[in-house]
C-alpha angles and dihedrals in degrees: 000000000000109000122227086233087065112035095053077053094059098036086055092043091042115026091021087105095049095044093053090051092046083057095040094059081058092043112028083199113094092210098048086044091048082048095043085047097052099039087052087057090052095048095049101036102038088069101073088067087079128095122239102277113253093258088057105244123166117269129209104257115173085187089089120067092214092064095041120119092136100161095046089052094055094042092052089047081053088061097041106046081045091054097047104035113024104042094038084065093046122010101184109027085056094058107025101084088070092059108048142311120268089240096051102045107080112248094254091056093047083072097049093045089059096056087058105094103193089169093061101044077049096062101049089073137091121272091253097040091064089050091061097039094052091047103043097030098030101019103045086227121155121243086244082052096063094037085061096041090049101034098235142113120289083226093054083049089054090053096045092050095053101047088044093051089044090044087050096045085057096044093041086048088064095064124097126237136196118232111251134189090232120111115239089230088059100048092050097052091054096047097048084047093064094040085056094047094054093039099087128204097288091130124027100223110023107214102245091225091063082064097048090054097047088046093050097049089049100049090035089150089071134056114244097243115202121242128255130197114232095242113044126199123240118267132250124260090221123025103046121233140152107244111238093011119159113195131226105261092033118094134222094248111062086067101227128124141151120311099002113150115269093229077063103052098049077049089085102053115126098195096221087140132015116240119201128183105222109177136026119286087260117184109249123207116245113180101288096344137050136226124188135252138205110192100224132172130226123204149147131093119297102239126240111256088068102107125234093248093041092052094090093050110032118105123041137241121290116255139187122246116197121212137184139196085345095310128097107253099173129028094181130219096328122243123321126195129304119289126231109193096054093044092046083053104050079041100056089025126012090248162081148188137177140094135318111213136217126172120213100271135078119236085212114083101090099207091045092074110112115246121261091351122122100257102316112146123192114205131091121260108236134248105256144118108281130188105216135210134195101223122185128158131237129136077351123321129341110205140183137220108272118247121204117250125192113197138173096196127020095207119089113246106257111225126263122210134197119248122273103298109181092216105113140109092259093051085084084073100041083125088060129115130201100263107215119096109192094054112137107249103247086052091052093048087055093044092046088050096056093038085058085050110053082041095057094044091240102168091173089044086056100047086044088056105033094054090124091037114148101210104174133045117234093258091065120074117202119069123213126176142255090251092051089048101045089033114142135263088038104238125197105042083288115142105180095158091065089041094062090040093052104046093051097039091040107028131064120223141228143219134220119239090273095044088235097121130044118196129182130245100040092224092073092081139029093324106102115166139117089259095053099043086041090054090045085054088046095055093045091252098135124356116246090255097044084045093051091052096039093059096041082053091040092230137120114223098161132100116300133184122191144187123189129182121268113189134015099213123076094008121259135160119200145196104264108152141038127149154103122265145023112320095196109127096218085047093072122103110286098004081132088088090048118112094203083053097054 
């Protein structure tokens, strides 16, 4: 066993450096962040001093591995000593600095910037929600970056992150602000400009959208009105669009908007990367709905002024671009962060392959955008023939060679399931109950609700309550959804019905320390004794070998089945994880040349 004494040595002599720039981007000031580092280790390792409490409650114990995520507890006591003592002193000064410079905001907006009150917004949310927030929004972290600091899924961050920017748009609504001269065009771009300026190089090719967001959270007074050219284009007889358009997520700079020609568009392409569409645009199944997907390769050397710790986060996502009749008729959703798994494979191999993704609405219907929200649209993208491009950003714009689509719809076709069959692996245990007893109510509602629909053999049930399903842990790279896992008849010897019904009828569960997520069987998480490994082993979990191991490794590879909390009010627990292997991020194939692993 690894004892606390040492690992708190090697996290100091290792991740030190890391910990006092996470707390210098708080702070902006190097001897509050070496105070808030070393107050947040007090405060984490000082408690294993203590004895297990008299009612027998688990207590926090770093000596064992399985419960180790060192790195993520001090970071989250960072966050929270920061939130509690240092803005408390000094709201603003604590936060303006990641909004604009005195000297480049105009002296009417100074005003306006004052009123609003980002510290307190920030306060109204959950403990958890503010982590996310500060990392994603202050912090340019990925969501996969703050999965692997808090421990936790990338689909519970996402939640996290859209009930805590809906909770601050409403918070940030209620300030008063004064009327300036000032466009909003204008205050915007000076505000973004100095984002930009304090925002080092952290990530190559900082996805537009990530600006947008921090800009918007900060100004949630205004609406984030979306940008038009002076001289738009005239508009097309049969796939709707508004000319000169710039939608919501996208930014100024790339040089793109509605209805552009597509010979000027590919214009921009830098060529840094080839980019190369290699299937057909093919509807893929999402819960209760559908989005589409174009297979597409990246390739090409990372040049050299990408840094060795940007390597892994340094080129976006790839997107689709619709085009019609030679003129760009949908820019999607903008850009959204740096990917890394794109990036960690031109990196290690000079390539990349996998799916660009569109939903079933344009961007590009100007008065479709949904007020106040970041970059949502609601309309239906129409039935035509399309030319399509793969578009990603780094250095500008990487784009593809466009292939010809003819649809008759442009919305991808949503799923259809059977009626209840019965005829499943889970309708053996249709006499089951869920077997913990001191479940809140709402969680035991959620859980009773899976445990009748893999019983009943409910496929559509399943796809309808598992939209925000996580199914794969982060080691593992490919992704897969909640209709292929849950697809009837079940195929491969997998018999993921029983398995749900098993874990919640024959294994207990266990909380986390806030008594927000829920997660069968109980061993998966801080519980480690001979009864709770032994009941994993009875419900097929994990076989005896794989538990033995397992246990020596203090880790947790068996099935797993999860449900967090969504919303806080009103109260309501949902289905978030379900899936076979170790979730931790550094425990993926070759994480060992990973700086953020070392």
């Amino acid at each position: 066993m690894v004892r606390w004494e040492d690992e708190l040595t090697e996290l100091v002599v290792r991740r030190g450096g890391a910990l006092v720039g996470y707390a210098y981007s708080l702070t902006r000031d190097k001897a509050q962040a070496e105070d808030l580092v070393q107050d947040a280790l007090v405060k984490i390792y000082s408690r294993l001093r203590r004895p297990p409490s008299a009612g027998g409650q688990t207590q926090l114990d770093l000596d064992r591995p399985e419960a180790s995520n060192a790195e993520g507890y001090v970071r989250r006591a960072i966050l929270t000593i920061y939130l509690d003592g240092y803005r408390r002193r000094n709201h603003w000064a604590g936060l303006k600095h990641l909004l604009a410079d005195d000297a480049s905001a105009p002296g009417a907006d100074r005003a306006a910037t004052a009123r609003v009150d980002v510290g307190t917004a920030l306060e109204r949310l959950t403990p958890r929600q503010r982590e996310a927030v500060l990392m994603r929004f202050f912090d340019d972290l990925t969501v996969p970056q703050i999965a692997a600091a808090l421990g936790t899924s990338q689909g519970t961050v996402k939640r996290h992150l859209f009930d805590a920017t809906a909770a601050l748009r409403q918070a940030l609504a209620e300030v008063s602000v004064p009327a300036v001269e000032t466009a909003l065009d204008e205050r915007l771009d000076a505000v973004a400009g100095a984002v930009r300026r304090r925002r080092t190089a952290k990530v190559g090719a900082v996805a537009g959208v990530s600006m947008v967001l921090a800009v918007a959270l900060a100004w949630g007074a205004f609406a984030v009105r979306p940008l038009l050219r002076s001289e738009p284009l005239p508009a097309d007889d049969k796939v709707e669009y508004t000319p000169g358009y710039v939608p919501a997520n996208w930014s100024r700079d790339a040089g793109v908007y509605c209805g552009m020609p597509l010979d000027e568009l590919r214009a921009l392409d830098t060529g840094v990367f080839d980019v190369e569409i290699t299937g057909e645009l093919a509807p893929v199944a999402e819960g209760t709905g559908a989005h589409w997907e174009l297979p597409v390769t990246i390739s090409g050397a990372v040049p050299d002024s990408v840094t060795e710790e940007n390597r892994a986060y340094f080129i976006t996502s790839p997107l689709i671009v619709w085009a019609h009749e030679g003129r760009v008729v949908d820019l999607g959703a903008g850009w959204r962060e740096a990917d890394p798994d794109v990036s960690r494979s031109l990196s290690d191999d000079g390539t990349w392959s996998g799916a660009a993704v569109a939903g079933g609405s344009t961007s590009c219907l100007e008065d479709t955008l949904v007020p106040e929200s970041l970059g949502e649209y609601r309309n239906e993208r129409p039935g035509a023939e399309y030319e399509l491009l793969v578009v990603l950003s780094y250095e500008g714009l990487l784009l593809s060679d466009p292939v010809t689509v003819d649809l008759d719809s442009g919305v991808a076709p949503a799923p259809t399931f059977a009626a209840p069959s019965g005829d499943c692996s889970g309708a053996a245990y249709q006499d089951r109950a869920v077997t913990a007893q001191d479940l809140p109510d709402d969680a035991r509602a959620a859980a009773a609700e899976i445990l009748a629909a893999v019983t009943t053999c409910d496929e559509g049930r399943l796809a309808e309550l598992g939209t925000m399903l996580d199914l794969d842990p982060m080691s593992r790279p490919d992704t897969t959804s909640v209709n292929d896992v849950f697809a009837l008849p079940e195929t491969d010897g997998r018999m993921p019905y029983a398995m749900v019904a098993r874990l919640l009828s024959e294994t207990l569960p266990v909380s986390d320390p806030e008594g927000l997520t829920w997660t069968w069987p109980r061993v998966s998480e801080q519980v480690d004794d001979d009864a709770a490994w032994q009941e994993a082993v009875d419900a097929g979990a994990v076989t005896e070998e794989q538990a033995a191991a397992d246990r020596a490794e203090g880790v947790y590879t068996g099935w797993r089945l999860q449900i967090d909390q969504w919303n806080d009010a009103p109260l309501e627990r949902t289905w978030t994880a379900f899936y076979e292997g170790d979730d931790e991020w550094c425990s993926r194939p070759g994480a060992e040349s990973d700086p953020e692993c070392d």
